[in-house]
N, C-alpha and C positions, 0 to 999 in steps of 0.2 A: 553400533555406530556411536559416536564421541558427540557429544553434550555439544554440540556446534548452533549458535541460534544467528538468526540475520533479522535484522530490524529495516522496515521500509517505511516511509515516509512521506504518503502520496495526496496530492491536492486533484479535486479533481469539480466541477460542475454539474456535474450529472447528479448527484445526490447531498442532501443535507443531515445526513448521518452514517454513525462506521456501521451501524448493525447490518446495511446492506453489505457490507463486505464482506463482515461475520458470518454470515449465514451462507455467501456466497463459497467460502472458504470450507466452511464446515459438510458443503455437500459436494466440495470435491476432497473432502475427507482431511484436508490440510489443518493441523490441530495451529492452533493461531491465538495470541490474544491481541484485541482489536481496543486501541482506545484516540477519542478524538483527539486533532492536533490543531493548534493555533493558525487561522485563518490565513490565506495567501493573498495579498493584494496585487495585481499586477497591473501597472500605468505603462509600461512600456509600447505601447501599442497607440497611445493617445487618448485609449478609452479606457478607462478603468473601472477593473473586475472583479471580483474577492471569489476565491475559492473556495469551498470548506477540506479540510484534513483530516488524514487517521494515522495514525502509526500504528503498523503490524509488527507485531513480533511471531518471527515461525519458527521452530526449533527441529534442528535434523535431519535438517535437505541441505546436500552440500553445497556452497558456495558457487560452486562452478553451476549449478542444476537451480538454483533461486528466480532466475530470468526465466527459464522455459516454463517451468513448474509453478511459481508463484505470478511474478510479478506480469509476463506475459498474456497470461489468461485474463488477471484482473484488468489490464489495462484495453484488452479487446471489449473489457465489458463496460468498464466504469470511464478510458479516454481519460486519463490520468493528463492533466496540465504541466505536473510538476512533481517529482518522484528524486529521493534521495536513498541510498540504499546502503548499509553497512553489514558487516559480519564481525561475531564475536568468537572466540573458541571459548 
C-alpha cells in the first residue's frame, strides 16, 4: 500500500483531552498520531460553547475507507461538534 495519510480535525464536548482518542484508536488497532487542537468556540446558537480539539493523523487507510473505518467509529463515541478532514498522498 502507498504512503497515503489523512489528517482529521475534530472538536468535540465529551472529553477534555486527545489521549482518549488515542487509546480509543490504538484498540481498534488504527496506528494514529493524536495531538491537541486549538479550542472551538461556537455562539451561533445564542449560547456559547468552547469545544476542546485533537488532530489525528492515520496513515494507510484509503481515502475512500477514512469515514467508515476512522472517523465513523470515533464520532459514535466521542459526538464530534466539528470535524474537518483532509488526505495527503
Amino acid at each position: 500500500m502507498s504512503d497515503i495519510s489523512s489528517i482529521l480535525i475534530v472538536h468535540t464536548r465529551r472529553i477534555r483531552d486527545c489521549s482518549h482518542i488515542k487509546r480509543y484508536l490504538e484498540k481498534a488497532g488504527i496506528m494514529s498520531v493524536v495531538a491537541p487542537a486549538k479550542r472551538r468556540t461556537d455562539c451561533s446558537s445564542g449560547n456559547c460553547y468552547s469545544d476542546f480539539g485533537c488532530y489525528i493523523k492515520v496513515k494507510n487507510i484509503k481515502k475512500e475507507n477514512v469515514r467508515e473505518e476512522v472517523w465513523r467509529p470515533l464520532n459514535d463515541k466521542f459526538n464530534f461538534t466539528a470535524t474537518s478532514v483532509f488526505h495527503r498522498k
